[in-house]
C-alpha positions in Angstrom: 0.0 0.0 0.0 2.9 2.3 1.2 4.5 1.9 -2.7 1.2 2.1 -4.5 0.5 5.5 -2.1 4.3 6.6 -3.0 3.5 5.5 -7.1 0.5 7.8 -7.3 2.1 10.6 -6.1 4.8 10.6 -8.1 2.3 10.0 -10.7 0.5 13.7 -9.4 3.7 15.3 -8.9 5.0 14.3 -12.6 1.4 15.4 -13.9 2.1 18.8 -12.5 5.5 19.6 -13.6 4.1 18.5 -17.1 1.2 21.1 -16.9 3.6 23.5 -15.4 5.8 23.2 -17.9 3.7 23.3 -20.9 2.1 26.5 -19.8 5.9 27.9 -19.7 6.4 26.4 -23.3 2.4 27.9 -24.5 3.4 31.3 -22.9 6.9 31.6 -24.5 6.3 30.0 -27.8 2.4 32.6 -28.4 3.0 35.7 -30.4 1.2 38.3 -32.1 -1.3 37.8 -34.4 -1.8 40.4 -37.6 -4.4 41.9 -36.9 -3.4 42.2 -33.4 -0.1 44.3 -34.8 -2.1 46.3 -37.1 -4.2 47.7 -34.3 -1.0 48.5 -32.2 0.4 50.3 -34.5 -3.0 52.1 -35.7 -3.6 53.0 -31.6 0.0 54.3 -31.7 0.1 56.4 -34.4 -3.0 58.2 -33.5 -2.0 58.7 -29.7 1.8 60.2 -31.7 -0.2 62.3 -34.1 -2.4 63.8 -31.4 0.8 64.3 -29.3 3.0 66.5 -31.8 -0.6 68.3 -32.4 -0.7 69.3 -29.3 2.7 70.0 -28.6 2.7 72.6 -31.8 -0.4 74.2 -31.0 1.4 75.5 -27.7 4.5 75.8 -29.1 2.6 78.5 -31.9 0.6 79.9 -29.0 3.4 80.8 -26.8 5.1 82.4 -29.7 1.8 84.3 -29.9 1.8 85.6 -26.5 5.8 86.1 -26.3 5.3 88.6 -30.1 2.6 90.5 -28.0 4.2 90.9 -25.2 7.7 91.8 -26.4 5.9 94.3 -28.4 3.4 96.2 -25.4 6.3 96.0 -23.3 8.8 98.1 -25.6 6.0 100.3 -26.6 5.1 101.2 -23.1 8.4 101.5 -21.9 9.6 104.2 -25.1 6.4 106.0 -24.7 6.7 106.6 -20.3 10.6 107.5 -21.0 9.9 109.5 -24.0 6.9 111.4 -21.7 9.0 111.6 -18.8 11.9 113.3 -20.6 9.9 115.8 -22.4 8.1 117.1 -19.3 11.6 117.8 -18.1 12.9 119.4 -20.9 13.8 122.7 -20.8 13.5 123.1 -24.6 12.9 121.2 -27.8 15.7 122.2 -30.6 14.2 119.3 -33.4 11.8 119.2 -35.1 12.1 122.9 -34.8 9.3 125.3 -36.2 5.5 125.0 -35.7 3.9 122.1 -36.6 7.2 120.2 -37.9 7.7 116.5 -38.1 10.1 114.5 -38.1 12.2 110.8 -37.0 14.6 112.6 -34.5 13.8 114.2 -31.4 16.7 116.8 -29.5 15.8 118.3 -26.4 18.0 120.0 -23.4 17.3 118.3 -19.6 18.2 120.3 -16.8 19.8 116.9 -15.4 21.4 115.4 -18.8 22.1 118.4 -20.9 21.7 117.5 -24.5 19.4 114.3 -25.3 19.0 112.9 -28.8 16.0 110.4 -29.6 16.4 108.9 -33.1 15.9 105.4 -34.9 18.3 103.3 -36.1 18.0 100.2 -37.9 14.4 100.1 -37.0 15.3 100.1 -33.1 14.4 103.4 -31.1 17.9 104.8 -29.8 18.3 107.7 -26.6 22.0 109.3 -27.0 22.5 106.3 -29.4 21.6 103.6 -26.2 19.0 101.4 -27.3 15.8 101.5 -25.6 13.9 98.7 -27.7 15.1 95.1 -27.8 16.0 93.8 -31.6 12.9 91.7 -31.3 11.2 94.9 -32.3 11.3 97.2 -35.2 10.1 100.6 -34.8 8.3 101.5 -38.1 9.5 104.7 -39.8 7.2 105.3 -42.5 5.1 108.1 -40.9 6.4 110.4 -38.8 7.4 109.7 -35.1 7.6 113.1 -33.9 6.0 116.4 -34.0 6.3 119.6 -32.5 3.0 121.3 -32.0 3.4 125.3 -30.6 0.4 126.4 -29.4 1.7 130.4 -27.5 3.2 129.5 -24.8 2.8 126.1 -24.7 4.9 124.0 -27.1 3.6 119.8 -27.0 5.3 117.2 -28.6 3.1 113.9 -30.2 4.5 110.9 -30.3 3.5 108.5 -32.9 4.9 105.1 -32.2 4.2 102.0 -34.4 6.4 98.7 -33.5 6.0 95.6 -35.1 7.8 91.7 -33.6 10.6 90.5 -35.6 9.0 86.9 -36.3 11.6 85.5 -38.2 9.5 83.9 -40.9 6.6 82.5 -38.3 3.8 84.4 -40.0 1.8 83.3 -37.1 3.9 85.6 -34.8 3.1 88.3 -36.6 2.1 91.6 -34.1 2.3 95.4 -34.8 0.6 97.8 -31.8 1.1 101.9 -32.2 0.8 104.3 -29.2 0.1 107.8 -30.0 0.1 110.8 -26.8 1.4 113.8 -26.8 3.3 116.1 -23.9 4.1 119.7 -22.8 7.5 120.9 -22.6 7.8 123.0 -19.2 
């Protein structure tokens, strides 16, 4: 009885290890089937495409928001310091005359003595110091300046158009003008 006990479970135990191992050999020996490939690569390619979509879309949008900004930013900035600067001038010696216009702006500050405003290469310059970035070109096609004499009271407009420098993005593309005018003391 002992032997016939000991037989069958050998028997069981050699049953097992068979099972066992033809699961191993089912499991390493199964691959893919066509179809099952094709929709891989179909799910891939989609989940890819959507990806670089994406990844474009802000990639154009913060180029978008960087144009605009670089843009309001130098235009602010030139406008407050050209303001600032001709409240505090003691006189205005170009554009000289009534109702004169013109690209360059000279004026005399108590502080400074002689200051120059002028483009250059499509960037606004202060005693030839650069006060807009190269990202931006100030436009030169109208008139920038203009002295305005009314008795005693002689204004200056400022007309300032600035465009971004996209290099070749056209979707970058962003031009803003400011236009105010102040009194010279």
């Amino acid at each position: 009885m002992v032997l016939r006990d000991l037989k069958t479970k050998q028997f069981k135990n050699n049953q097992r290890e068979i099972r066992v191992i033809n699961r191993r050999e089912d499991w390493c020996c199964k691959g893919f089937t066509l179809i099952e490939l094709i929709i891989y690569f179909a799910i891939i390619s989609v989940v890819s495409l959507v990806s670089v979509d994406i990844l474009y879309s802000l990639s154009d949008s913060r180029g978008r928001i960087e144009s605009r900004s670089e843009v309001n930013q130098n235009l602010r900035f030139a406008a407050e310091r050209l303001v600032n600067d001709v409240h505090l001038a003691t006189a205005v010696t170009v554009p000289s005359g009534t109702n004169i216009f013109g690209n360059v702006l000279t004026m005399t500050l108590p502080s400074e003595g002689s200051v120059s405003y002028s483009v250059s290469g499509g960037v606004l310059q202060r005693n030839a110091t650069n006060l807009t970035s190269n990202n931006v070109t100030v436009d030169t096609g109208s008139s920038i300046f203009t002295r305005i004499d009314n008795g005693n009271n002689k204004t200056i407009q400022i007309n300032l158009k600035m465009s971004y420098n996209d290099a070749g993005r056209p979707n970058w593309q962003y031009a803003n003008s400011v236009q105010t005018t102040a009194a010279v003391k």
